[in-house]
N, C-alpha and C positions, 0 to 999 in steps of 0.2 A: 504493500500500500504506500510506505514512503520513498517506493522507487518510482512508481507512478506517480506521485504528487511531484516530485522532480523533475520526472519529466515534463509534465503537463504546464511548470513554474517555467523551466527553460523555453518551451515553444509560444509559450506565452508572450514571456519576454524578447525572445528573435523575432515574435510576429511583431512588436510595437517598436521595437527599432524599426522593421523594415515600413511600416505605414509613416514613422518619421522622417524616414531618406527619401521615401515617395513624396512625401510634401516637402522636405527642403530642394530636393531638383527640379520639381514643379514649380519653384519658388525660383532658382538660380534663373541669374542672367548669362558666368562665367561658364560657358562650354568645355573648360580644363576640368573645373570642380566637376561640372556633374557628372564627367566622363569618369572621375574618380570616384565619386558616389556610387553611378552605375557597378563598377566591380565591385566597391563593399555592402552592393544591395546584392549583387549577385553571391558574395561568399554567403553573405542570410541567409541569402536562398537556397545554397547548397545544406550550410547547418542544420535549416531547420528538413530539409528533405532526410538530412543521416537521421534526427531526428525519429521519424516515421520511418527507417529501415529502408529506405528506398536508396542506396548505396549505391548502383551503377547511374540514376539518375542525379545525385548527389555529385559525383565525380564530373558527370558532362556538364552541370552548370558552373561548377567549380573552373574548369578547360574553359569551356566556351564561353559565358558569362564574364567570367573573371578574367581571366585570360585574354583569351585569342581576340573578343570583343572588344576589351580595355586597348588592346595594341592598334587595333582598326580604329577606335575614335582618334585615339590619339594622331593615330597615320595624319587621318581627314583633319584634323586640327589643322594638321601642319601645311595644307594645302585651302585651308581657308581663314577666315576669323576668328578669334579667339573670345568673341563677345555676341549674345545673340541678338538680333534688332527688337524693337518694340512691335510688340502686337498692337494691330490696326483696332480688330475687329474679332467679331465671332468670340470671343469670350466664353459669355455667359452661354448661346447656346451650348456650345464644346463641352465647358462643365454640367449644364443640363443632359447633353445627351451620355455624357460618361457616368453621370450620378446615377442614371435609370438604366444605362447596360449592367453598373454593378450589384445595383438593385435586384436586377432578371436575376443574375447570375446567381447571388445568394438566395433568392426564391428556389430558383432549381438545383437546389443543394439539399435542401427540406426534405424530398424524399430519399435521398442516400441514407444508404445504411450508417451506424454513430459508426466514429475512426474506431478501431480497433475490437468491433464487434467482431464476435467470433463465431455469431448467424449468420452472419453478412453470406451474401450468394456466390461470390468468391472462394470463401470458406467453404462451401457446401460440396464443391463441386471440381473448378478447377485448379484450385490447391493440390487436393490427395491425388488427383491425377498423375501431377507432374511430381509430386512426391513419392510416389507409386510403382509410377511408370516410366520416367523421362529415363532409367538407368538401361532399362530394358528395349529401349523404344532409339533411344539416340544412342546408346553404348558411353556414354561419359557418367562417371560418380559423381561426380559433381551439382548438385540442382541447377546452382546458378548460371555456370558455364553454361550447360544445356538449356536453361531458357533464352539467355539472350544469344547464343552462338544458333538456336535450332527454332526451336519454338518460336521467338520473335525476330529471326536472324533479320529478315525482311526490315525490319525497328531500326538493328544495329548498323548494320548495313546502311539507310538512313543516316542515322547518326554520325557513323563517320563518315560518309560524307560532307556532312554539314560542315565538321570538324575542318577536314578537308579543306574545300572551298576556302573557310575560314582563314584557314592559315596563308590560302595560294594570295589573298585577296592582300593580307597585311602583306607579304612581302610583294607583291604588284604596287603597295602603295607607299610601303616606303620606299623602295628600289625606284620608283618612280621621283617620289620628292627628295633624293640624296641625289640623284642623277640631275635632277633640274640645279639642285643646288651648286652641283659638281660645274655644271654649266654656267651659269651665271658667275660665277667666280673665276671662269677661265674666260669670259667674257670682259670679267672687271679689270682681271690683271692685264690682257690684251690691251684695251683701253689705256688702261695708264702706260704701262710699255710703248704705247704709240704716242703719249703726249710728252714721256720722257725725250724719247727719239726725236719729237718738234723742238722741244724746247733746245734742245742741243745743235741743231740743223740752223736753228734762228742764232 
């Protein structure tokens, strides 16, 4: 009972940081900060996912989130502003229409089973399945290996791709703005090199 109450006090708590950082980068003007924000919303996010057991998704928000996404803003930083412009318009609908999607969202949560019911239809069914069976059926001892190598390979598969991509993108974007850099510098020095050379001719 007071390992359940512990945990319940931690997810608690990872959940109100993370509705803090949501409103403080909703809040930012600075596109550095929120970009930093972003990854320590995202490590919440993985925390609280180890959290619930959910450990292979834990790690990809941990990578991707955290990670790979932190180095992509940052990329995009460096190839724009560092400050965001004033909003015009549309405000109040924006917040209206986001108020009432989260609204839905939590309505249609009402009839999910409580977290960690152990009627839940999950439990009923294909749990012992793959508890059962996956050793027999994939040939690996493992549960977890075989769900996500077999059963949801299809997911992972997915997944690293995403990862993937992810990574090709940051290095397209910084290999990108190191090269522009590289250039405009051998530009600059060009330049001066050529008004040294005037000034010595005169």
């Amino acid at each position: 009972m007071g390992e359940q109450a512990m945990g319940a006090a931690i997810e608690a708590t990872l959940f109100l940081f993370m509705i803090a950082l949501a409103i403080c980068i909703a809040r930012l003007r600075s596109l550095f900060a929120g970009a930093m924000l972003f990854g320590i919303f995202s490590l919440l996010a993985a925390g609280m996912q180890m959290m619930m057991d959910a450990v292979d998704v834990a790690f990809t928000e941990a990578a991707v989130g955290a990670g790979i996404s932190t180095v992509l803003f940052l990329g995009a930083l460096g190839l724009t502003v560092s400050e965001e412009s004033s909003a015009r318009n549309h405000r109040l609908s924006a917040l209206a229409i986001v108020t009432a999607t989260g609204l839905l969202l939590a309505y249609g949560t009402l009839d999910m089973p409580a977290y960690g019911d152990p009627e839940a239809p999950i439990h009923q069914h294909v749990a012992p399945h793959y508890l059962v069976d996956s050793e027999q059926e994939i040939g690996v001892p493992n549960v977890v290996t075989s769900v996500l190598a077999s059963y949801r390979g299809y997911d992972t598969f997915g997944e690293t791709t995403v990862v993937l991509t992810a990574a090709v993108g940051a290095i397209l974007l910084l290999g990108g703005s190191a090269a522009s850099a590289s250039r405009e510098s051998e530009a600059s020095d060009a330049a001066a090199s050529d008004g040294s050379d005037d000034g010595g001719e005169a």
